[in-house]
C-alpha positions in Angstrom: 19.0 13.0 -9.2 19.1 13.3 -12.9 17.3 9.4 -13.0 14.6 10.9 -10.0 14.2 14.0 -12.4 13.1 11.4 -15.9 11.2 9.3 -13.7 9.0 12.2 -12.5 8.8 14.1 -15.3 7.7 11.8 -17.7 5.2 10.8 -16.2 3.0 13.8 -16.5 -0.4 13.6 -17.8 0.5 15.5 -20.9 3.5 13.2 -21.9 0.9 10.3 -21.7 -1.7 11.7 -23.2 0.9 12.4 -26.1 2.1 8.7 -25.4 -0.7 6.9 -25.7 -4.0 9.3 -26.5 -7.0 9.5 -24.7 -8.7 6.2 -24.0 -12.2 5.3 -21.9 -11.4 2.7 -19.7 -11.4 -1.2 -20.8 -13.8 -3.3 -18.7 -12.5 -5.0 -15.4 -11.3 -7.6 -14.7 -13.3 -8.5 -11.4 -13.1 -11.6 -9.5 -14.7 -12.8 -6.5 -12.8 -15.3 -4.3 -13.6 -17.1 -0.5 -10.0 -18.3 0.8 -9.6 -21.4 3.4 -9.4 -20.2 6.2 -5.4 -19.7 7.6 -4.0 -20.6 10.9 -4.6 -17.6 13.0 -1.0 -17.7 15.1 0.9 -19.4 12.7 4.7 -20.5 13.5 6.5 -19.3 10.1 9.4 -20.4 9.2 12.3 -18.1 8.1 10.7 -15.3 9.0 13.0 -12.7 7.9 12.4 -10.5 10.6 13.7 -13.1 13.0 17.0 -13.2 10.8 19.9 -11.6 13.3 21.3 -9.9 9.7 18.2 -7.6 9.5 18.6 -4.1 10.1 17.5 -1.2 9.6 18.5 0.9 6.7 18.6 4.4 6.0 18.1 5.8 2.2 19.7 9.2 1.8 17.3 10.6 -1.1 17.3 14.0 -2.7 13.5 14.3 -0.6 15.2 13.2 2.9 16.1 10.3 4.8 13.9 7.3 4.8 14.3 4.6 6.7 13.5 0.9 5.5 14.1 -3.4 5.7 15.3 -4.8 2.2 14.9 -8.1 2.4 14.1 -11.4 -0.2 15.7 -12.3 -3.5 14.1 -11.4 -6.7 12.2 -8.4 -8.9 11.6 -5.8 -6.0 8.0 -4.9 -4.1 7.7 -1.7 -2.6 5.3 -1.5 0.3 3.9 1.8 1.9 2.0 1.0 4.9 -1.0 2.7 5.8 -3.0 5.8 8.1 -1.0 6.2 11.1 0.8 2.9 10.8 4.8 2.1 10.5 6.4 -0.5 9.0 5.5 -2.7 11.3 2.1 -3.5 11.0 2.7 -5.5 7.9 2.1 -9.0 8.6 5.2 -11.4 9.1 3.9 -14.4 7.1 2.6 -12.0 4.2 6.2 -10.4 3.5 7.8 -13.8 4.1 5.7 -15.5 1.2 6.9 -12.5 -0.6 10.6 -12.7 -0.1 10.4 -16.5 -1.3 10.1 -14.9 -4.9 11.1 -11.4 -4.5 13.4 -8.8 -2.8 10.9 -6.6 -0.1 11.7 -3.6 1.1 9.3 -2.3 3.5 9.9 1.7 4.8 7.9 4.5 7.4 6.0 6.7 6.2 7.7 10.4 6.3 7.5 11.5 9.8 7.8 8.5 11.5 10.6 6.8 13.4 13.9 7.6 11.6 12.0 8.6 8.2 12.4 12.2 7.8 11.7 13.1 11.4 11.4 16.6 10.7 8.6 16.2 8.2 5.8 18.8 8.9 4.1 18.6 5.4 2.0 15.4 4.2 0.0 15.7 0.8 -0.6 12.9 -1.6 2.2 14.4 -3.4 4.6 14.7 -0.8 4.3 10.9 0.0 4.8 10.3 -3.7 8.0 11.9 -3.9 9.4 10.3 -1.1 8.3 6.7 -2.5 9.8 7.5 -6.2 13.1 9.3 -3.9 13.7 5.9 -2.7 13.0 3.6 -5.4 15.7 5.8 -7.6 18.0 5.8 -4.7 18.0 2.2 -4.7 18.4 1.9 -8.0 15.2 -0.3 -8.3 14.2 -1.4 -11.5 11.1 -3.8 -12.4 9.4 -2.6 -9.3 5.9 -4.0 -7.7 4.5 -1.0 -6.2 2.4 -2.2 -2.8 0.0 0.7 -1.1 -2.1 -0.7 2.0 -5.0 1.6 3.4 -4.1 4.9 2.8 -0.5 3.9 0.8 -3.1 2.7 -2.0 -4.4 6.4 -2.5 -0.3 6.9 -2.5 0.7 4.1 -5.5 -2.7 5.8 -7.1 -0.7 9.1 -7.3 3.0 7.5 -8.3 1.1 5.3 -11.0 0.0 9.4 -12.0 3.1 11.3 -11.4 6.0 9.0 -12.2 5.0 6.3 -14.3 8.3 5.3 -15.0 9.9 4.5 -11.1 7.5 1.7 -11.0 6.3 -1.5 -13.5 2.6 -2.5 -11.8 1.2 -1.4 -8.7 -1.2 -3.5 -6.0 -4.0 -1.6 -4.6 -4.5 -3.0 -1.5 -7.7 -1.8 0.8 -7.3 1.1 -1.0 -9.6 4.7 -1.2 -10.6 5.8 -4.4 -10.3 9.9 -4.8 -12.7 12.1 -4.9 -16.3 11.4 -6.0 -15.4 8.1 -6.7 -15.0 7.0 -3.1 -16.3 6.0 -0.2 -14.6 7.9 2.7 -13.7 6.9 6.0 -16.7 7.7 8.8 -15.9 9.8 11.5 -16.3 7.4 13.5 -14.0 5.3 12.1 -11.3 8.0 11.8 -11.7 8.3 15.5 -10.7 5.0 16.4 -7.8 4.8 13.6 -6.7 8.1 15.2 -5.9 6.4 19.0 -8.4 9.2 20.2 -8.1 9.0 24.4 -10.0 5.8 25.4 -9.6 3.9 22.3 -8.9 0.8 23.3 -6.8 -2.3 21.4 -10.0 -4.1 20.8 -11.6 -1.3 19.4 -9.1 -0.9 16.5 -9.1 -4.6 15.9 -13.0 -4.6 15.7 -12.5 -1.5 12.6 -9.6 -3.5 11.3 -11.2 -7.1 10.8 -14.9 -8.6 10.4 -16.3 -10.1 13.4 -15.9 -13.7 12.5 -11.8 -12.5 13.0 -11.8 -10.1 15.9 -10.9 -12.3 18.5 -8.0 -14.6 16.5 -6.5 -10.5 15.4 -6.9 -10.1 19.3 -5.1 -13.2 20.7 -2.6 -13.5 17.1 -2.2 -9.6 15.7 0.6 -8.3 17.9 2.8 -11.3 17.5 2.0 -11.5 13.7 3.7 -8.2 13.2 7.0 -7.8 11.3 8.9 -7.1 14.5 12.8 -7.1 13.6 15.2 -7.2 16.4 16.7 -3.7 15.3 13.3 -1.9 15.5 11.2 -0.4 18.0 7.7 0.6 16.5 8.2 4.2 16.9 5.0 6.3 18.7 2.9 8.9 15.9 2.8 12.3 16.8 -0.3 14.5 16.7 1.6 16.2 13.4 1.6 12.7 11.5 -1.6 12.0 12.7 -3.3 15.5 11.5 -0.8 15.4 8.6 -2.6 12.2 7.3 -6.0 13.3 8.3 -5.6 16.1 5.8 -4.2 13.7 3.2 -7.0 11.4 3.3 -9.9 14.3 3.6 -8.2 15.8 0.5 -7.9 12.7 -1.3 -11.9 12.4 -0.7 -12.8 15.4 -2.6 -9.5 15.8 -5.3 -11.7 15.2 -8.4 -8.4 15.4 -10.8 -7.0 12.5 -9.3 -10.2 10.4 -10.0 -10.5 11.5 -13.6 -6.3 11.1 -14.5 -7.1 7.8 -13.5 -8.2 6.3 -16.6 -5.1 7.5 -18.2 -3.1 5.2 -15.9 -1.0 2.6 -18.2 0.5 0.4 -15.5 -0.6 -3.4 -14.6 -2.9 -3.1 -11.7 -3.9 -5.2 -9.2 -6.5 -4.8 -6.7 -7.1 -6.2 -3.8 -10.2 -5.3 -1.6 -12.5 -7.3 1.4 -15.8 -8.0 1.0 -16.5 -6.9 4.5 -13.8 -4.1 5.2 -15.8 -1.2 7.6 -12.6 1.4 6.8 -12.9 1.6 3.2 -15.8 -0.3 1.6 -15.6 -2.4 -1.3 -17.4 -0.1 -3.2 -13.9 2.2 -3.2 -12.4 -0.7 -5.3 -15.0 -1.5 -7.6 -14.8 2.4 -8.5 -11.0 2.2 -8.6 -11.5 -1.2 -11.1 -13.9 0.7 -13.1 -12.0 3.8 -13.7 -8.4 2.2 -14.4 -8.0 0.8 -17.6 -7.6 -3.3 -17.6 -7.2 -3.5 -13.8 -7.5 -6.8 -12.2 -10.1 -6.7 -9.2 -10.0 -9.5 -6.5 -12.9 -9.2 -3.7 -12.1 -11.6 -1.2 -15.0 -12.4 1.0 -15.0 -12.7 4.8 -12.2 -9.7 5.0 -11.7 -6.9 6.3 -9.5 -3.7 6.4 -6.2 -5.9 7.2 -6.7 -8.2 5.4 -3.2 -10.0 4.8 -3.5 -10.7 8.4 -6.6 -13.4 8.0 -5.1 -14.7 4.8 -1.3 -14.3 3.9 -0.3 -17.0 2.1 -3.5 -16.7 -0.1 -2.9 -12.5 -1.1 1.3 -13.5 -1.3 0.2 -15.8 -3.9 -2.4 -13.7 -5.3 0.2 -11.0 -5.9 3.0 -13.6 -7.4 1.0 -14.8 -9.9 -0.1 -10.9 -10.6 3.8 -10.2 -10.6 4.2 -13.2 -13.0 1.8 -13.0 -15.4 1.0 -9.3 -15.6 2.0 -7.0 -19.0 1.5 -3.3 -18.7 -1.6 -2.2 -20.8 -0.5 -0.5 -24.1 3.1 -1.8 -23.9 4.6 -4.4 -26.0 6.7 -6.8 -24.0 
């Protein structure tokens, strides 16, 4: 409790502010990169959710129960999935690449499954405490911070609030807050929401560009990090309204966006050319607005984009892992 309490509270904007002093942003780091296409049902080896020593785990935090996979050998990443999504939609062969170099853990979002179950409240902050609840439960140290979809807007706020829980964060598909962004259509929020009708090929066609819509067909479900000990669980209308609010909120929270430049963590992030949930443009404002982040547009992607190229965004994020320093901070 006491380590949760130093974590969080030194990382207010005023103790940075004192820490380092007001800076403008340096200019990004932007790359853009076109991977070799990867098999679309691949057969991967040691998956770790096919290992009969997996189970599922429950952390007992001062902000509730959370339920997670800690797999992998190594520094530790973190991943918070996305809108609506548990722990399984992260892609098998992504997290295997990942536990090759480094111990994963991989946990539902509050409110789903076995992860605070009685969960009724889901802001930004909210989220944020539950993510730094776990990491100081688990006595992580070192930590890669992983947000996907709407977990990026999540690692946005924890880079924010508690610095200190976390080393370097990955922004993966990720909305920027507040004028910044680009929100998510209606439309789109529709779909993502399993509104009556919406079919599996419908979220696949949101989820991936339509050069990959019928390999994430035939390949996605099978992809999935599916350990023997889990059943995905089904999200309530309260998660899913829950999150709505989060993500509408995070569209117009104008603090958010301008704390953002006082963020002193190595960033990394990650965005598809061609991602119809959250546009590019979300990342190039997110790069522009966070001082000496790293920016990777990977072309023919979309939304889920660690299903179409795995191996590529694993390695991506090692070598980010390896070679990163936090800005400001002598190493």
């Amino acid at each position: 409790m006491t380590r949760l309490r130093t974590l969080i509270g030194a990382g207010s904007l005023a103790a940075l502010a004192a820490l380092f002093g007001a800076t403008q942003p340096a200019p990004v780091e932007a790359k853009t990169v076109h991977y070799a296409n990867e098999k679309a049902c691949p057969v991967v080896a040691d998956r770790p959710d096919h290992k009969p020593w997996i189970r599922e785990q429950i952390a007992h935090t001062v902000n509730g129960d959370i339920a997670y996979f800690r797999f992998g050998h190594g520094t530790p990443i973190v991943l918070q999935t996305g809108f609506r999504a548990t722990l399984a939609e992260w892609d098998a062969a992504f997290l295997t690449d990942l536990a090759k170099r480094h111990e994963v853990i991989v946990f539902d979002n509050r409110g789903i499954g076995r992860s605070e179950p009685a969960a009724s409240s889901f802001t930004a902050r909210d989220m944020t405490l539950d993510a730094a609840a776990l990491i100081d439960t688990l006595r992580l140290s070192d930590v890669t911070f992983v947000g996907w979809s709407m977990g990026g807007a999540i690692a946005q706020q924890l880079a924010l609030d508690a610095p200190l829980a976390v080393r370097r964060i990955v922004l993966m598909s990720a909305p920027a807050p507040g004028s910044l962004g680009v929100p998510v259509t209606p439309d789109v929020e529709a779909t993502l929401s399993g509104n009556a009708g919406t079919t599996f090929m419908d979220v696949m066609r949101v989820l991936f560009p339509p050069n990959a819509v019928d390999a994430a067909q035939r390949c996605f479900r099978q992809n999935m990090f599916q350990p023997a000990s889990y059943r995905p669980p089904a999200i309530s209308a309260t998660v899913t309204e829950g999150q709505s609010v989060l993500l509408h909120d995070w569209s117009s929270d104008e603090a958010a966006a301008a704390a953002l430049k006082n963020v002193r963590l190595a960033t990394l992030i990650l965005t598809g050319a061609d991602d119809q949930v959250l546009p590019k443009q979300n990342s190039e404002a997110l790069a522009g607005q966070i001082p000496h982040a790293q920016l990777l547009v990977v072309r023919s992607a979309g939304h889920a984009m660690m299903y179409q190229y795995p191996h590529a965004l694993a390695a991506a994020i090692n070598t980010f892992i390896a070679t990163s320093r936090p800005p400001g901070r002598a190493e």
